[in-house]
C-alpha positions, 0 to 999 in steps of 0.5 A: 399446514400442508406438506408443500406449505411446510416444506417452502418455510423449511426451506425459506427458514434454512436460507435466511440461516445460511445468510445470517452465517455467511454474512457472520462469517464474514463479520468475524474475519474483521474482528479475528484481524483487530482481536489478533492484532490487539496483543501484537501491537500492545507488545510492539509499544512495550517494546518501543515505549520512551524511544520514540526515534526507531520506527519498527519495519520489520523482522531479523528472524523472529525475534529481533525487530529492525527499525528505521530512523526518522528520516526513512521511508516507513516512519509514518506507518507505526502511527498510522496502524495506531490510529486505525486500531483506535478507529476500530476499538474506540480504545483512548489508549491507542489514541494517546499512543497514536498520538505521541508516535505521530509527534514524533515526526514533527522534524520531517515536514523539513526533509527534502532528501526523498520522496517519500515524505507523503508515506511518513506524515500523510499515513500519520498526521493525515490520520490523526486529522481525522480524528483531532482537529488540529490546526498544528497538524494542518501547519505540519502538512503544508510544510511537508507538501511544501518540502515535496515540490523541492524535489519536482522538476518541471522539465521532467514534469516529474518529482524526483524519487531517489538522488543521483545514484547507479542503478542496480548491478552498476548498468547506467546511472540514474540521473533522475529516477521516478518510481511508482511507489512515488504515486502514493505521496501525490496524495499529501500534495492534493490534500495541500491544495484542497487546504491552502486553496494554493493550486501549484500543489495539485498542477505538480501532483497532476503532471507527476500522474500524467507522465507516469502514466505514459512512460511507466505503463505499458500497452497491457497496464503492466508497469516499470518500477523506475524510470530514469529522465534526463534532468536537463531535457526530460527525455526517458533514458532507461525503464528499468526495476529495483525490486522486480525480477527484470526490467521487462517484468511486472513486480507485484508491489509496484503495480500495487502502488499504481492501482492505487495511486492512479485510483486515489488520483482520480478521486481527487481530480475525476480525470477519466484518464487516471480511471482508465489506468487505474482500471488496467492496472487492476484488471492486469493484476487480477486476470494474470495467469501467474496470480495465486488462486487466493491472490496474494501475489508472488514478488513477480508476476514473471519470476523465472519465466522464458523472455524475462532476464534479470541482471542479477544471479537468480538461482531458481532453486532457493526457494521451494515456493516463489515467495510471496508478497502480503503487503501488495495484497493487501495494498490492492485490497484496498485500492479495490474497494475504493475503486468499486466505488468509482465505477458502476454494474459489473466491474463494480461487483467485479472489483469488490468481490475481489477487494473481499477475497483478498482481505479473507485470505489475508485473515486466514492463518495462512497470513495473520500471525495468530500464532505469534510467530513472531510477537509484533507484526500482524502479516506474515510472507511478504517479500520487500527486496529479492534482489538485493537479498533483503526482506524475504518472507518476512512481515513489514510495517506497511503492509499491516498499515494496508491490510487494517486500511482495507479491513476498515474500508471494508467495514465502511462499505458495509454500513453505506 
């Protein structure tokens, strides 16, 4: 063999090693994520076992878990982790774990008092259908859907997220207000469709996304966190934010949401409307200056910069970092990799590769807690209400329930 001939097999040899490593390397971050996961959430049953009214949503410290009642939004999570941690193990004990956390919340199909029921039974009984062809369950979900419209106004063509209640620091009273967190629960409204063959279930989730999509959004695709409608003509009264640093700027979770919301409803509808703000959305988010080289975002995209005046004491110098937000990140994340599906050539490389970053930096010790630092939760640094000095650099259910989504949608990709 000569010398050129050995060199080009070296090197041939050398490059499919490298890949084989790269594309190791990649397999392991999915495995680290489950094999950490695997202890912590064995110790959160432990800890819940027999008492299956408190749902674990985050931490006081890191010692004392605070848990929500049934009748709060994140109930549906716990068991939803469950579910995806035995679609990924094909362990039968997180099945019956899953199995038991997600009857739990059988009372809830009946609650009308928010809007988040599609959180609670879609994350749980909409897992386990996938898994157990349960015609109960089926039973459950259309009664939840049903509960949903009560709180749908088709003069504001709208579901109403929250009562009547003051908005933050007492400024006007929200008579109607909407969220974009509410675009998540349009997904048990068209799964109800799609089963009872009833299409009010869609039109109402339909109407929701279009009138979000005009009044949250603005030219750039940053978005609003609440709107307020008058209930007795429809017309928008205030474009405000809870849990952002104005109402002017772009809160992290918020626009997570909406990539996410409008991707799924352009999956269930093929609306090109819904892709294209989808798409802004995600461009929007990922070409911010203010997003973090390993894109986890900070809680605002605009925190503490000139234009931006928060209606609140905002004290610049609390923290040494502006905290970040994990559970955005890892909702993005997996919006991502189901939008890459729905677009073609560029933006699709374009929106996998950065469903993937974001998924590796969510495996990177800098946010998986694989040194328990606290002994439940498998995220750590997300931020769920600055303003109202709650849930600060803390883990919260839901973005774990993200985070192993993405992991899992990521794994999917693969194999297709």
């Amino acid at each position: 063999m000569t010398f050129i001939r050995r060199f080009f097999l070296v090197f041939f040899l050398f490059t499919v090693a490298t890949q084989n490593l790269s594309a190791q390397k990649q397999q392991d971050f999915v495995k680290r994520s489950f094999s950490t996961a695997a202890p912590l959430y064995t110790n959160l049953l432990q800890k819940t076992a027999g008492n299956y009214t408190r749902y674990p949503h985050s931490m006081f410290g890191n010692d004392t878990i605070k848990y929500f009642g049934i009748d709060e939004w994140t109930g549906g999570f716990w068991p939803g982790i469950l579910w995806y941690m035995f679609e990924y193990t094909k362990d039968t004990s997180w099945q019956r774990a899953a199995t038991v956390w997600t009857e739990s919340l059988e009372k809830n199909q009946f609650n009308t008092a928010h809007h988040d029921i599609g959180f609670m039974m879609y994350c749980s009984y909409g897992n386990a259908l996938r898994f157990q062809n349960n015609p109960a369950y089926e039973k459950i979900l259309l009664q939840s859907a049903e509960s949903l419209t009560k709180r749908y106004s088709p003069v504001v063509g709208c579901i109403q997220s929250w009562n009547k209640r003051k908005s933050k620091g007492d400024i006007n009273t929200w008579e109607y207000p909407v969220i974009m967190d509410n675009m998540m629960n349009l997904e048990l409204l068209f799964y109800a469709s799609r089963v009872s063959k009833d299409p009010k279930y869609k039109q109402i989730a339909i109407s929701h996304a279009e009138k979000t999509m005009q009044y949250h959004l603005r030219k750039d695709f940053s978005s609003y966190h609440v709107v307020n409608y008058d209930p007795k003509t429809g017309a928008v009264l205030h474009q405000q934010t809870l849990q952002g640093f104005s109402d002017g700027s772009t809160w992290a979770r918020g626009q997570a949401w909406g990539i996410y919301g409008f991707t799924m409803s352009y999956r269930e509808t093929g609306d090109q409307r819904f892709l294209k703000t989808a798409m802004g959305m995600a461009d929007f988010f990922l070409q911010h200056k203010n997003l973090p080289k390993d894109k986890v975002p900070y809680w605002d995209f605009n925190v503490g910069e000139p234009g931006f005046t928060p209606d609140w004491t905002f004290d610049a110098n609390r923290f040494k970092e502006t905290p970040r937000d994990a559970s955005a990140a890892a909702i993005v994340s997996s919006a991502l990799f189901e939008l890459s599906t729905h677009v073609k050539g560029k933006k699709a490389k374009q929106y996998y590769s950065a469903a993937v970053a974001i998924v590796q930096s969510l495996s990177s010790d800098a946010y998986l807690n694989t040194a328990q630092t606290n002994p439940y939760f498998l995220l750590q640094h997300s931020t769920g209400n600055l303003p109202s000095n709650r849930e600060i650099d803390v883990p919260l259910i839901y973005a774990d329930y993200y985070f192993l989504e993405a992991l899992l949608r990521y794994e999917r990709s693969k194999k297709k």
